[in-house]
C-alpha positions in Angstrom: 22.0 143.6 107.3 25.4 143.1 109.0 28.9 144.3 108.4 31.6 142.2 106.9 35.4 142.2 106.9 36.6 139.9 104.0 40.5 139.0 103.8 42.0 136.6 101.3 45.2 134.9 101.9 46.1 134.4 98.3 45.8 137.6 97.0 46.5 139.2 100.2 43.2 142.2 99.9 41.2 142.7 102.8 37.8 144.5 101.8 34.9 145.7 103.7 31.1 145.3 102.6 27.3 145.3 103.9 25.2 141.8 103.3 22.5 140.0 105.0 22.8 138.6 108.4 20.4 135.4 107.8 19.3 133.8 105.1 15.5 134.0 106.2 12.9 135.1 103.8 15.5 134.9 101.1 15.0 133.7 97.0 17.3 130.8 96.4 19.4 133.4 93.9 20.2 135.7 97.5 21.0 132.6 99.4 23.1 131.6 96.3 25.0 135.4 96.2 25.2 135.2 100.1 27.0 131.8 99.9 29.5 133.6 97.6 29.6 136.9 99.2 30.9 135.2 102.5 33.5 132.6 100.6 34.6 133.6 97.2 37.2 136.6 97.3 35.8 139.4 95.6 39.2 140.1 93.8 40.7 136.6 93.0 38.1 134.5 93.3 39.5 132.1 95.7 37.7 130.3 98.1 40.0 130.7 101.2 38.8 133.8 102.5 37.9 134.8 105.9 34.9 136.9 106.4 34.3 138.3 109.8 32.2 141.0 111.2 33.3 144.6 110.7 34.4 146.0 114.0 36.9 148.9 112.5 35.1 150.9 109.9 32.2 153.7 110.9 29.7 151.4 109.3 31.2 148.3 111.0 31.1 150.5 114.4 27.6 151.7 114.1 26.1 148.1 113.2 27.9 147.0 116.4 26.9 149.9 118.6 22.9 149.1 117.6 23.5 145.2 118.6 25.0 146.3 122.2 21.8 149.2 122.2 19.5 146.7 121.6 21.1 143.9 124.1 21.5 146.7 126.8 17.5 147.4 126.6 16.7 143.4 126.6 18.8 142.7 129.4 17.0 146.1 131.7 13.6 144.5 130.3 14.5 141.0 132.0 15.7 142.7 134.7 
């Protein structure tokens, strides 16, 4: 699962929300909701929106500080 900041030029909303990160393993109906998770605004229903990872909210923060916990203990493993 990853974090997700939405924003939609059209309607102007910017909304927050939790989805898969890959589409591995998935049915074709998740890969089908996935596809319109990450470019069909959730309010208008346009398709101009930009989704990006979540880097501002607590959830976005604490998805981001497990990625950089896990890279830090790959990279002293290498090492």
């Amino acid at each position: 699962m990853e974090a997700y900041k939405s924003s939609c030029p059209d309607c102007k909303k910017t909304y927050f929300w939790v989805g898969f990160k890959t589409g591995l393993g998935k049915t074709p109906e998740q890969l089908k909701q996935m596809e319109k998770d990450h470019n069909v605004c959730l309010h208008c229903g346009s398709a101009k929106i930009n989704t990006t990872l979540d880097t501002e909210t607590e959830v976005g923060k604490a998805f981001d500080d497990s990625i950089n916990s896990l890279a830090s203990f790959i990279d002293a493993f290498i090492k």
